[in-house]
Structures are given as C-alpha cells and as structure tokens.
C-alpha positions in Angstrom: 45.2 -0.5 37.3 48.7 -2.1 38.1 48.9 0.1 41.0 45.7 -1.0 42.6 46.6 -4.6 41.7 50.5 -4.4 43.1 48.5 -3.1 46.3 46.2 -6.1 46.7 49.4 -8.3 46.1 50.8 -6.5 48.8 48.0 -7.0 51.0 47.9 -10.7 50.2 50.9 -10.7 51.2 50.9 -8.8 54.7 47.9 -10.6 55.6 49.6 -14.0 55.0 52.6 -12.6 56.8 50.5 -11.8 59.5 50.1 -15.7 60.1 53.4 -16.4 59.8 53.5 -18.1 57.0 56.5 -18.8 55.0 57.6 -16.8 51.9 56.5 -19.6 49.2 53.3 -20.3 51.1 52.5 -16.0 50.8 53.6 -16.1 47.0 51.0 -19.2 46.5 48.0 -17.6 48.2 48.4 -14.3 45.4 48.6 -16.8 42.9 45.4 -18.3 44.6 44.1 -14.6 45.1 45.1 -13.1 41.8 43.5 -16.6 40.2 39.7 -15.7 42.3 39.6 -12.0 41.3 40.4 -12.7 37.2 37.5 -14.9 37.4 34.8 -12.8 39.2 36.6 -9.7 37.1 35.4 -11.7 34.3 32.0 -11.9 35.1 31.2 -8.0 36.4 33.7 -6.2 33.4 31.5 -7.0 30.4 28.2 -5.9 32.0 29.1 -2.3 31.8 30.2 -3.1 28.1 26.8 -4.0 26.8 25.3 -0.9 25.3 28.9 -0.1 23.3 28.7 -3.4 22.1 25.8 -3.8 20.9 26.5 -0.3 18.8 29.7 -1.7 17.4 28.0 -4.9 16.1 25.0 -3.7 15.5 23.0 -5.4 17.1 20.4 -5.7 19.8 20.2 -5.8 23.6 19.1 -9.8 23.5 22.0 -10.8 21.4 24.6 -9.0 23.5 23.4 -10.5 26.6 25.0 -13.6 25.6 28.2 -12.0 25.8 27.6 -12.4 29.7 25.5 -15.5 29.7 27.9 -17.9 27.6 30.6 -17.1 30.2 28.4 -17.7 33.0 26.5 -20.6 31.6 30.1 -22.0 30.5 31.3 -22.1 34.7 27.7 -23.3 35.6 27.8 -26.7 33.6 31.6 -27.2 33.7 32.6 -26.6 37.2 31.9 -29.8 39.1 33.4 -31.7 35.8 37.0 -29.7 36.0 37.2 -30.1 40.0 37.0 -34.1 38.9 39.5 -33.8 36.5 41.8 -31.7 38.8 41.2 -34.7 41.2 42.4 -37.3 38.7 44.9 -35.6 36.4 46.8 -33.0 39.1 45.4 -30.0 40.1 48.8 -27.9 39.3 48.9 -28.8 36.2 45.1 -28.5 35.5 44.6 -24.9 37.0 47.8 -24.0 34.6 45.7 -25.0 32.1 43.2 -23.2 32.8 44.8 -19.9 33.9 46.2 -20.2 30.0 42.9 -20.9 28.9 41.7 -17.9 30.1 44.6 -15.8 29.1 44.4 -17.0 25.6 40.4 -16.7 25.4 40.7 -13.0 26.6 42.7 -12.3 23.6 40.2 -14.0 21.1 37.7 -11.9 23.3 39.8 -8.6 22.4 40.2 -9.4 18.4 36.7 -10.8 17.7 36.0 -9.6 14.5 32.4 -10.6 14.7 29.7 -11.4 17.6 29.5 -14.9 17.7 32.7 -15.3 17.7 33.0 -12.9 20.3 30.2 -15.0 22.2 32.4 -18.4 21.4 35.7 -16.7 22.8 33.8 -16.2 26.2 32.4 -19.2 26.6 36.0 -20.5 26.2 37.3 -17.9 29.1 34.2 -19.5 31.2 36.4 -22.6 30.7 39.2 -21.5 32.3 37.2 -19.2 34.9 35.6 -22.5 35.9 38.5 -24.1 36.4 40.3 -21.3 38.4 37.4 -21.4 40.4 36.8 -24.8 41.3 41.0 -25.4 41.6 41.7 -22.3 43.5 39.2 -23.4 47.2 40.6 -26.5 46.6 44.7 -25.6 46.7 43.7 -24.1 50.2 44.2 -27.9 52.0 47.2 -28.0 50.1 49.2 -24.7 50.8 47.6 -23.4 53.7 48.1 -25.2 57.8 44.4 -26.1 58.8 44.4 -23.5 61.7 44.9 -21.0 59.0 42.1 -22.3 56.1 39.9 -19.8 57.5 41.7 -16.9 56.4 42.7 -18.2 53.6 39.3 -18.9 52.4 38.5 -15.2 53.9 41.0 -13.7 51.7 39.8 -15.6 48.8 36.2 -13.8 49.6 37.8 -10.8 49.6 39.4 -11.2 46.3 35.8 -12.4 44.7 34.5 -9.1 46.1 37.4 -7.0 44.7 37.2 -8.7 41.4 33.1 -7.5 41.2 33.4 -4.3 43.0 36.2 -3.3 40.2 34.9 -4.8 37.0 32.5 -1.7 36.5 34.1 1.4 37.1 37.5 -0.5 35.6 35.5 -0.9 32.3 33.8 2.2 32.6 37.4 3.8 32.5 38.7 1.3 29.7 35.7 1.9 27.1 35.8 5.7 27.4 39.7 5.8 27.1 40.7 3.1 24.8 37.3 1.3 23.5 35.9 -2.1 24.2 38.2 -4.1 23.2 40.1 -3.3 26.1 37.8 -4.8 28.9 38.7 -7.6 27.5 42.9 -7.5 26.9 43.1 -6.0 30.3 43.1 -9.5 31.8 46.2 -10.7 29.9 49.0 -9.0 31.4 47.3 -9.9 34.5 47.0 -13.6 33.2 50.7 -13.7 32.6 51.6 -12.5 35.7 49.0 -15.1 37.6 50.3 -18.1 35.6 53.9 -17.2 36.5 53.4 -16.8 40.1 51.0 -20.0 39.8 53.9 -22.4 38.0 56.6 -20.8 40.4 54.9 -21.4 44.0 52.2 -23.6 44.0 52.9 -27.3 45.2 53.6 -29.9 42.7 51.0 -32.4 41.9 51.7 -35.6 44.2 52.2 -38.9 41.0 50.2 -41.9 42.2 50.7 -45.5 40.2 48.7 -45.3 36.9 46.9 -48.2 37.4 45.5 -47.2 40.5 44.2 -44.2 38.9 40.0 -43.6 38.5 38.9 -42.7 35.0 37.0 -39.7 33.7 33.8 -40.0 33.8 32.5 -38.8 30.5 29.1 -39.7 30.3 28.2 -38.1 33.4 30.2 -35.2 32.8 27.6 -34.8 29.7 24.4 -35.7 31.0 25.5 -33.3 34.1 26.6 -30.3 31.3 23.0 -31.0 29.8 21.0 -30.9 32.8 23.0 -27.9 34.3 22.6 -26.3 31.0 18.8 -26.7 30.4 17.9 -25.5 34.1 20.4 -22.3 33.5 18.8 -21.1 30.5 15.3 -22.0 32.4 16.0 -19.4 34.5 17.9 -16.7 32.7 15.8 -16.8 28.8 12.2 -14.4 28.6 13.0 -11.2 29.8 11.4 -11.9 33.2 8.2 -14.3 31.8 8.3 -18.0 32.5 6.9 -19.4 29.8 6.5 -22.7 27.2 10.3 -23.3 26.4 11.1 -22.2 30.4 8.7 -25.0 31.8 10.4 -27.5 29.3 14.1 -26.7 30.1 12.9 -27.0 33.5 11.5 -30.2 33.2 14.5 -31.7 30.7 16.5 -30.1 33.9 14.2 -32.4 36.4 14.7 -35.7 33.8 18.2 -34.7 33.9 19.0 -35.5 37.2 17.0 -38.5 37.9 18.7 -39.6 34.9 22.4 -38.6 36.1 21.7 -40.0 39.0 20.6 -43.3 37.6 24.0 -43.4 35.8 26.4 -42.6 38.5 25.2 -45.1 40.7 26.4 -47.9 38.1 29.6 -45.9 37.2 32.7 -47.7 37.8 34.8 -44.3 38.4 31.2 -42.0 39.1 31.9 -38.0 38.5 30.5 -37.1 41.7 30.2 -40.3 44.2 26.8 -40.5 46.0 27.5 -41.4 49.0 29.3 -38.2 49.8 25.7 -37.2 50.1 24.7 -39.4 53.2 27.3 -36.7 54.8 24.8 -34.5 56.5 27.3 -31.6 57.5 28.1 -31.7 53.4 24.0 -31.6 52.4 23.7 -28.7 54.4 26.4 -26.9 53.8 25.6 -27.3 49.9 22.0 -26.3 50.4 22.3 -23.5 52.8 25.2 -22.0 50.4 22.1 -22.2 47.6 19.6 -20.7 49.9 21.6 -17.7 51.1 23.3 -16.7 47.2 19.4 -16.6 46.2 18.9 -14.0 49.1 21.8 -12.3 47.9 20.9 -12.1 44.3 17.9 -10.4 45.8 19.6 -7.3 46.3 21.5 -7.4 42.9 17.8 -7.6 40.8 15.3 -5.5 43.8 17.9 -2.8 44.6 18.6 -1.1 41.6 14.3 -0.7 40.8 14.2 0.6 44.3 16.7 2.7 44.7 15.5 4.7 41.1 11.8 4.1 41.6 11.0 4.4 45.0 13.9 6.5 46.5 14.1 8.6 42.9 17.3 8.4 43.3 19.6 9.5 39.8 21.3 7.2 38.1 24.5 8.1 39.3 23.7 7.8 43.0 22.2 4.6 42.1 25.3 3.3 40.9 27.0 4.7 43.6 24.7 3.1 46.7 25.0 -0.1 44.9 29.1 0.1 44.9 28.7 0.2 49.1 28.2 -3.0 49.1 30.7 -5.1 47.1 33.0 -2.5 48.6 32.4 -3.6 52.2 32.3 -7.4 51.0 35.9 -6.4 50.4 36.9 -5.0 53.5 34.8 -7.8 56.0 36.4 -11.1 53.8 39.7 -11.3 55.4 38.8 -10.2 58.9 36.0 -13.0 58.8 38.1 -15.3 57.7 40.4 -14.5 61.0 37.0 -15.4 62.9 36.6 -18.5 61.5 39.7 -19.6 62.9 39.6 -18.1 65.9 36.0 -19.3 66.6 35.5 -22.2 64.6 33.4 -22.8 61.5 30.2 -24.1 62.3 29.8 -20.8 65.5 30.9 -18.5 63.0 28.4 -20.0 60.6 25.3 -19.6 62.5 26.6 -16.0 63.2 26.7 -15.3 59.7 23.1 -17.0 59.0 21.5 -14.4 61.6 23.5 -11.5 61.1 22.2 -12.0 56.8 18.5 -12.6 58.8 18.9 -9.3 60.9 20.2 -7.1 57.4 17.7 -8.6 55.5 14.2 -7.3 58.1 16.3 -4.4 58.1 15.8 -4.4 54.2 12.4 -4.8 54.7 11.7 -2.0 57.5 14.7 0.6 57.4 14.4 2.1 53.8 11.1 3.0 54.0 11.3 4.7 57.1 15.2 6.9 56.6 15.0 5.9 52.5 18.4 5.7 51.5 20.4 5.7 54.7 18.3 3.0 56.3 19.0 1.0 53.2 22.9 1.5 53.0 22.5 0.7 57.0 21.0 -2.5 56.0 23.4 -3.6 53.6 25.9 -2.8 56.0 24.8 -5.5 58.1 23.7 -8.3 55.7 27.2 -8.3 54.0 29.8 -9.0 56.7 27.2 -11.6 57.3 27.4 -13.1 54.0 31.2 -13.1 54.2 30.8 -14.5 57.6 28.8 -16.9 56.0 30.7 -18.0 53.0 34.4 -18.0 55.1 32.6 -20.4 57.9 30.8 -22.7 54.9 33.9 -23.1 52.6 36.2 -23.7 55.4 34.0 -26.2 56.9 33.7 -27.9 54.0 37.2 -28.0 52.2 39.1 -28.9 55.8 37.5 -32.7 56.3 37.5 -33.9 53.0 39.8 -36.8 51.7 42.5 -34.9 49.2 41.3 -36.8 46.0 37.8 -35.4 46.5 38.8 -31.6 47.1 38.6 -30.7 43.3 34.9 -32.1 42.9 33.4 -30.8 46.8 35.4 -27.0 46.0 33.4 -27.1 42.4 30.2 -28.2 43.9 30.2 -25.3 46.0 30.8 -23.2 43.4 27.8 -24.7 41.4 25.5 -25.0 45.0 26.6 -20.9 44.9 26.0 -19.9 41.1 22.5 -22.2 41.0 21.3 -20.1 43.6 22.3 -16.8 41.9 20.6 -17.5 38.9 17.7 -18.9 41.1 17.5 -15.8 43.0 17.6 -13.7 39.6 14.3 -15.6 38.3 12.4 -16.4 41.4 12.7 -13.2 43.5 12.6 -11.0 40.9 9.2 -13.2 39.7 8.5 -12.1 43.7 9.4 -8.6 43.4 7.1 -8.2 40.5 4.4 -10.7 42.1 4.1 -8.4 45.1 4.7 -4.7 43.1 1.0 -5.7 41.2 2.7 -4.9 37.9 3.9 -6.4 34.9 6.0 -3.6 33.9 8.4 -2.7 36.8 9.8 0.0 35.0 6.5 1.8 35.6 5.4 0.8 38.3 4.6 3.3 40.3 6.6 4.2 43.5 4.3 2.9 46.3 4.2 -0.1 44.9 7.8 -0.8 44.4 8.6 0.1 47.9 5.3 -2.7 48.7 7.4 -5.1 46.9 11.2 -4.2 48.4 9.2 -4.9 52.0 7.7 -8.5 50.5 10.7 -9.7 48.5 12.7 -9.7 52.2 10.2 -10.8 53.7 10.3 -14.4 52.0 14.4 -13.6 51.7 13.8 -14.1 56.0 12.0 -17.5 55.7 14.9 -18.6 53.5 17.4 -17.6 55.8 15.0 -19.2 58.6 15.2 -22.3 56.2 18.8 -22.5 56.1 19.1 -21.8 59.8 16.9 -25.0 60.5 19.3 -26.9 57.9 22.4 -25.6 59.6 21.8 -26.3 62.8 19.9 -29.7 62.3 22.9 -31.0 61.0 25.5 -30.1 64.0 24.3 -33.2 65.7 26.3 -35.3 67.5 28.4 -37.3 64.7 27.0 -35.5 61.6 29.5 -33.0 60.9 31.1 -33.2 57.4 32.6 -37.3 58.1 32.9 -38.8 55.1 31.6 -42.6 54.1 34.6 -45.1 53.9 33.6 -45.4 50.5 34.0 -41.8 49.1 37.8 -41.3 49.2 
C-alpha cells in the first residue's frame, strides 16, 4: 500500500514537474491529489466489506447497506453547504478541518463496537469527504496558472479513478489479512500524511474586513440538506421497486426546491445566489455533468448482470472485466487534462460528449456480436471520453468564476455529478429491468438480458444527444460561463 501510494506521489509530482511548476506548487497539487483519492477510496473500500460485516454484526444485507449509503447520502446533502462555508470562513483552514474530520471518523469507523455506531462514524467521514471534495476543485484557481487548470483538474480525475479502481482489491487484501476493521484504519496514516502536506503547501487563506463578510446561510443550508436528502433516499430505498414512500420522498424532494428557492431569493447572504443561474455556459455545464454520470452509472448497475448472465462469465472474470475500466479512467485523466489546455475546454468538451456517444452504441452493438471483447472494446472508448468529458467541464467551469464563489460552483458540480449517479442507479436500472421483461433480473434468462444491455444504451445515446444539444446551444456568442455583476 505505501508503495503504490509513494508512486502516485511521485507521479503527481513528475506530472506537475512536467509543467514547470515550482516545488511548493507540486507539493500542493499531492495534497490536492492525495485529498480526491481518500475521498473516492472512501466510497468504493466498504463495498467489498459488506458480506463480513454483516456476519460480524449479525445482521442483514439491508442494514449493512447503510454503511455505504450514510457516507454517500452524507456528501450528497452537505456538499454545496461546505463549498459556501469554504467561501466565507477560508478554504485552508476549512479543508483542514475536514481532512481531520475524516481522519478522526475513520478511526471511530475502525473501533465501532456496534452498527449504528458504525453507520454514525461514516456519516461523519462523509462530512469530511464532502468537504475534501468540494475544497479540493476549488484550490485549483488558487495554486495552479490558468493555462495549467486543465491538467490539474485531469490529475484530479485521475486520482478519483485510482481511489475507485483500488478500494476493492485494497479491501479485498485487508479483510482476508487483518479483518475489517482495517478498511477502515487504512485511511489514517494516509490522513496524517494528507493533512501535513495540506497545512505545509497549500496557500493561506486571503483575511478580508469582518464586516464586509456574508453570513452563513443556515436556513437554506437546511431546507437544501432536506430536499437533497429526501430525493437521495427516493432513489436508493426498495430494492429496485418505486413505490408509496419513493413517490413521497420524491415529491417532499419537488416541494423542497420550490421551497428553497422561495427562500433564497429573499436571503440577505443566499447559500447559492440565483443569478449565477442566468449563466448559460454554468446551466449547461451543471446539467450535462448530470446527464453524462447517469450514463455512466449505467455501466456500474447493467454490466455486472451482463457480464454473468448473458456472457456467463464467472465471478472472477466478472470482477476482472469490470476493473478495465476504472483502470483506464486512470491512465486517460492526466493526458486529458493536457488536452484541455492544449485545445481548450469547450472543443475538448464536445470531443468528450461524442467519443461517450460513440462507446456507448458500441455498448449496444459490439458485445453481442464478439461478447466480451466487443464489450471491453467499448468501454475502452466511452471512458477516455468521460475523462475527456469531466477535465473539459470542471476546467471550464472553475477558471471564470469570481474567487468567493469557487467553494459553492466546485460543490455544485460535485452534487450535479453524484445526483446523476444515484439517478442513473434507479432510473436505468428501472430501464434495464423495463426492457429485460422481468421482475427478477437475477433470473432472467440470457436472451433477454442481452435485449436489455442493447435498450438501456440505447436511451444512454439520447441522453448523450441531450447533453450534446445543451452543450453546444450554450457556446453562443456571449454565453460562455460570464457571470452576472451581481454574483461575486
């Protein structure tokens, strides 16, 4: 483990060599790095943890789960509301905070006597996750010359990728060699050394006159945490089925915002200002980052049933067809992040948009006719797309923003990202299972799983056509990302 982590270090470093950067600037983008991959380590470590621990406590599959869903639910409602306060209060000290946060709740995580308090302890790391997050895109502007952002937020791709691609096999190694316990206090040496690096080389938060300063907006940072909240748990609770308590969440979700919106617009010191919203390069950025991590989810939830059901592949291969991808995620982030610059956001983009288009047909047409090398051939191409994608968004977005808004605009990325994973999870698998003519994918037979893999990326094109349409309609003349005078 510390070898393969002293390696990405390294590579953090050469890469930011590579652009002649200077020493303190390299040594703040691994704090930056090291901060991204904790987080998404986070999220992918515990998965593989599931069926030990619901032996050691006793209890069932449904309970465990919310081992994973109270960290994720944690970052979904709290992101936007910690990229504020990173805006108002420093975001230095505030992504200290939370890198110790996180530290300390990984601990609590590896002593939980019990479940819930187990569940409690992550829900507290999804604190600080949500604040490395949202902190971490938005230290870019900060430490990193604009003719360089793309790279930077390449190698913070990269990083995200590594962080998902390891937690498995990491905590497949950690439960059979030291027990559970251990997924968790594997992130605490690796906290230390993140904070140190963090409080030695990252910039010093700039002190403006305390009665200039905007206040926290509390109110909205509930109502939003409630509304974020019910339409998470809309998506995620039934096992699949969307029934009574789904279609209320969802509708609390709808009254939610109308609601939140209501309130912000009479705020004094609003959470998230409105009018960064008549920004149509920002709209579209925001709702073709949704679209395209609801395609992407696709893959997570229709691959696996595929794979086992149609292909009859074993579980082992499975696991190891679904490792290609993460694994190439890895190796395309910092060389798209080079095209960015070198091209220029909104080109690269576009690119990105078709080249997820072109993997995702292939989805639909390649697997059924060479089985599993037509479908590791089409991941190949839909994820250097995505990265192409994600480097070309984020770096569009975080470059032309005023500096007191980067902490709220890097969370609602983050949020416009994670709504659309859990989207993805509920309404394409709901599509998968739609088009397979079964209830009970798990028996389903294999003819008609392979029917719905074809279907499922089908609509995953006219989403992708969708965001196309949104991305391009807003590179008219004088759209871009321009903020109103009233935002910063």
């Amino acid at each position: 483990m510390k070898t393969i982590i002293a390696n990405r270090i390294e590579a953090v470093a050469a890469s930011a060599a590579s652009a002649q950067l200077p020493s303190s600037v390299r040594w703040a983008l691994a704090s930056l790095s090291l901060s991204m991959l904790l987080s998404s380590l986070g999220t992918s470590i515990a998965n593989v943890g599931l069926p030990t621990l619901a032996q050691a406590f006793n209890a069932t599959f449904q309970q465990v789960q919310w081992i994973v869903l109270a960290y994720l639910l944690s970052i979904t409602t709290l992101i936007v509301s910690v990229g504020r306060l990173g805006d108002l209060m420093g975001r230095r000290r505030l992504l200290l905070a939370g890198i110790f946060v996180f530290t300390v709740a990984s601990i609590l995580c590896g002593v939980a006597p019990t479940l819930w308090l187990l569940i409690a302890a992550r829900a507290l790391q999804g604190l600080g996750a949500a604040i490395m997050m949202a902190l971490t895109m938005a230290f870019v502007g900060e430490t990193v010359p604009k003719a360089k952002a793309g790279s930077a937020m390449g190698l913070l791709g990269t990083m995200s990728a590594v962080g998902t691609a390891l937690g498995p096999s990491l905590g497949g190694v950690l439960i059979a060699g030291i027990g559970w316990r251990a997924l968790f206090l594997v992130n605490v040496p690796l906290g230390v050394l993140t904070f140190v690096l963090a409080y030695r080389y990252l910039p010093h938060d700039r002190q403006g006159p305390k009665a200039g300063r905007a206040r926290f907006d509390l109110s909205g940072t509930l109502l939003l945490a409630l509304t974020l909240a019910a339409y998470a748990l809309a998506m995620t609770m039934g096992r699949g089925s969307f029934g009574a308590l789904n279609l209320a969440l969802l509708s609390a979700a709808a009254f939610g915002v109308g609601l939140f919106v209501r309130v912000e617009s009479k705020a004094a010191s609003p959470l998230i200002r409105l009018a960064m919203f008549r920004a149509p390069g920002l709209r579209a950025s925001l709702a073709t980052n949704l679209l395209i991590a609801t395609v992407m989810m696709a893959t997570l939830v229709v691959g696996p049933f595929y794979l086992s059901r149609a292909l009859g592949l074993s579980a082992a291969l499975v696991g190891l067809v679904l490792s290609i991808g993460p694994v190439i995620s890895a190796l395309s982030g910092v060389p798209s992040g080079r095209i960015v610059d070198r091209w220029g956001a909104p080109r690269v983009s576009i690119v990105g948009l078709i080249t997820i288009a072109a993997g995702s047909i292939a989805l639909s047409v390649l697997p059924a006719l060479f089985g599993m090398a037509g479908y590791i051939a089409a991941i190949a191409v839909l994820t250097p797309g995505y990265q192409l994608f994600q480097s070309a968004n984020n770096t569009a977005v975080m470059t032309d923003i005023p500096a007191d808004q980067r902490g709220v605009i890097a969370g609602l990325l983050t949020l416009s990202r994670n709504l659309g994973l859990l989207t993805g999870a509920s309404a394409m698998g709901a599509v998968f299972a739609f088009a397979s003519m079964t209830t009970d994918i798990t028996r389903a037979p294999p003819e008609a799983v392979a029917t719905g893999m074809q279907i499922t990326f089908i609509v995953a094109v006219a989403l992708i056509v969708l965001a196309l349409a949104i991305a391009v309609g807003s590179r008219a003349p004088a759209t871009r990302h321009a903020f109103p005078g009233d935002v910063s």
